[in-house]
C-alpha positions as CSV (number, residue, x, y, z in Angstrom):
1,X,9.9,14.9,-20.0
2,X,12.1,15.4,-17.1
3,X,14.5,12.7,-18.4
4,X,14.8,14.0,-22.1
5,X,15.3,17.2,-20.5
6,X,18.3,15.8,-18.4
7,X,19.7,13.8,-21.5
8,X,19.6,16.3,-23.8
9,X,21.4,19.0,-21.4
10,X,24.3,16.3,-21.1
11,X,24.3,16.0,-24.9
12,X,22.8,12.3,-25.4
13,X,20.5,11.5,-27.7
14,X,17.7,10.2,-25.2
15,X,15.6,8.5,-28.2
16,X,19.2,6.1,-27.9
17,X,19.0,5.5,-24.5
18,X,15.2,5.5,-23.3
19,X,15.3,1.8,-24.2
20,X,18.4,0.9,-22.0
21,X,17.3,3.5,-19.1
22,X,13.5,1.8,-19.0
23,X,15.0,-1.8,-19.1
24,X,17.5,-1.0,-16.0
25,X,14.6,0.5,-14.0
26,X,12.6,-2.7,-14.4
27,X,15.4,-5.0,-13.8
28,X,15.6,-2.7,-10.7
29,X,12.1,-3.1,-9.7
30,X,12.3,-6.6,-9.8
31,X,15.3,-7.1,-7.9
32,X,13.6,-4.7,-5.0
33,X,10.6,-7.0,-4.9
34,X,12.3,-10.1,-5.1
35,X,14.5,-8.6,-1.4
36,X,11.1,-7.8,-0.2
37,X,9.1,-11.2,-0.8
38,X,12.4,-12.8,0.6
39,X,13.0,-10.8,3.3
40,X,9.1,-11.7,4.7
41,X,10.1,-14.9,3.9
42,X,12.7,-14.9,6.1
43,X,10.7,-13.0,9.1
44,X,7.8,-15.8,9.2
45,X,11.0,-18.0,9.4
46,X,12.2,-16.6,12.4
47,X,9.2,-16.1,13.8
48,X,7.9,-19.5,13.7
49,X,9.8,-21.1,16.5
50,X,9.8,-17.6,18.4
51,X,6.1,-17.8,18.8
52,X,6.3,-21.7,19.3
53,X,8.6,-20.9,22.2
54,X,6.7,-17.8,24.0
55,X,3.5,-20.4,24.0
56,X,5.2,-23.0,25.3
57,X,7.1,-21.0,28.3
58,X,3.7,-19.1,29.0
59,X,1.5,-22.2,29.0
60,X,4.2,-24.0,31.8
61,X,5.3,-20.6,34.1
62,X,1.5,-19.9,33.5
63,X,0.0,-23.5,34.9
64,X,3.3,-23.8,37.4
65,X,2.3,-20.4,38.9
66,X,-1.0,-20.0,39.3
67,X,-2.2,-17.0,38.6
68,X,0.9,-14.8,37.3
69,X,0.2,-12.0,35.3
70,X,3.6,-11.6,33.7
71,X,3.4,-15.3,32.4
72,X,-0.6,-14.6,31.2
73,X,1.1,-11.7,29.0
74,X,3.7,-14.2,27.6
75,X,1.0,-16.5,26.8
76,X,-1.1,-13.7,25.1
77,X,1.8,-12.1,23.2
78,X,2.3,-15.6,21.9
79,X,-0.8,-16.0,20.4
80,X,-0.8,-12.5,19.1
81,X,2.9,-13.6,17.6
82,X,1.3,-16.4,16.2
83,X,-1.8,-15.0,14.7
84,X,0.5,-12.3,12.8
85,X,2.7,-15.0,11.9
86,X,0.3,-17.2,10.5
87,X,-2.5,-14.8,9.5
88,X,-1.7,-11.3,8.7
89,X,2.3,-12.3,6.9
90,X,1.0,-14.9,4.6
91,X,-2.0,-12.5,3.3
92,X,0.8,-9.6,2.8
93,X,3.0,-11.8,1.0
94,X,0.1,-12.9,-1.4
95,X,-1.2,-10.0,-1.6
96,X,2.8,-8.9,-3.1
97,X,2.5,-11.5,-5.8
């Protein structure tokens, strides 16, 4: 409707180019969700050692320290990290397929 209307006022034929303006807006669609499964891709990537890292440091300032709340939260935000990583990413990107 609104794109005959917009052809037609430029003075194309829109039954001409319908086929050629549908194709580009799929080939567009797919190259948009192709970015987005790649770029999750490349978030669990980098967030893989990231969370490895946080547990790690928590678990040693946490056990070297005693009871340190600041290290605790490291610890914690580590397994929350991880959990989103592992848990919630994966089901989104599934979910996208």
């Amino acid at each position: 409707m609104v794109l005959n209307s917009i052809l037609e006022t430029v003075g194309i034929n829109s039954t001409d180019y319908k086929p050629m303006i549908d194709r580009f807006a799929e080939n567009l669609k797919t190259i948009i969700y192709y970015i987005l499964l790649k770029g999750i891709d490349v978030f669990i990537y980098i967030l893989r050692p990231l969370y490895i890292i946080l547990i790690v440091y928590g678990l040693i300032k946490y056990s070297a320290s005693g009871l340190n709340y600041r290290s605790r939260n490291i610890l914690i935000g580590g397994l929350i990290l991880a959990v989103f990583t592992e848990g919630v990413l994966p089901i989104i990107l599934e979910l996208l397929k």
